[in-house]
N, C-alpha and C positions, 0 to 999 in steps of 0.2 A: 503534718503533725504526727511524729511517731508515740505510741503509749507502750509502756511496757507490761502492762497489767491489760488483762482477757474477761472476756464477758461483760455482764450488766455492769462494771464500774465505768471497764474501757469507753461502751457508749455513754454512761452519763455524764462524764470527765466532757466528750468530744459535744454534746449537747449542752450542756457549761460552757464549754469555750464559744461556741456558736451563739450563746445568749446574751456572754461577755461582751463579745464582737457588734450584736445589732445593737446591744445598748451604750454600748461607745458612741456607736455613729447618731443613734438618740437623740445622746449627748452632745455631739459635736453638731448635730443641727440644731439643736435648741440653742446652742452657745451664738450660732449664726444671727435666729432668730431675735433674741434680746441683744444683739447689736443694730437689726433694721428696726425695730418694732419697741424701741427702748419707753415712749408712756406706757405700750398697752402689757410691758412684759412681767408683770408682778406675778398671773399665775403661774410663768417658767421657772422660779428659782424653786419651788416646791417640788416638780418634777425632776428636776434635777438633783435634789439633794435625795429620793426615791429613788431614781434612777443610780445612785449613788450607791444606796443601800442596796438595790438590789446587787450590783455588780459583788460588793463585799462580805454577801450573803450567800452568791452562789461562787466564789471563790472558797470562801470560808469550809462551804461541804467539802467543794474540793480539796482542801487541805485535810478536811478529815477523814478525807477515802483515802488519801495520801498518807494516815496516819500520822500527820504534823500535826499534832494537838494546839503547840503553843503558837502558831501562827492560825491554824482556825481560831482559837479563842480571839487573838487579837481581830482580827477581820470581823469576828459575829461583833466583839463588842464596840468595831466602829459601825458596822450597818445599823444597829442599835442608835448608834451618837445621833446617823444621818435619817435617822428614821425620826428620832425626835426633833428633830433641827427639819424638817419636811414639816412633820404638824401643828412645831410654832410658826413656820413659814406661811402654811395653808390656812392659819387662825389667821394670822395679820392679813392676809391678803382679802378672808374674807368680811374681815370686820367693816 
């Protein structure tokens, strides 16, 4: 990964993408999971829509170290969406 920007952004940007990355793979194992485990996977689809949020949340800053306002806005206001779509997710599940 090359950055063109120095200092405390350069590392945050590369520990962003490092965050991106394990929460992908999170991701892509839970997706394995509620394919083997499909009764018992009703609390995976909350995590995952979190896990969701979180990716679009720390992209989002990144865009706004980037200075791209209108693409961080958009990103914050779907971690927002996925954040709420997690806590009707986590109500149902534990009703």
């Amino acid at each position: 990964m090359y950055y063109t920007t120095s200092g405390a952004y350069r590392k945050s940007k590369m520990i962003i993408d490092y965050a991106n990355i394990a929460l992908t793979v999170c991701v892509g194992v839970m997706f394995i999971l509620i394919l083997f485990f499909r009764s018992s996977s009703g609390i995976i689809f909350p995590l995952i829509f979190l896990a969701g949020c979180l990716v679009n949340a720390l992209t989002s800053a990144k865009r706004f170290m980037e200075k791209n306002k209108v693409a961080g806005v958009i990103l914050a206001i779907t971690a927002v969406v996925l954040l709420v779509l997690s806590a009707m997710c986590f109500a149902a599940v534990l009703k």
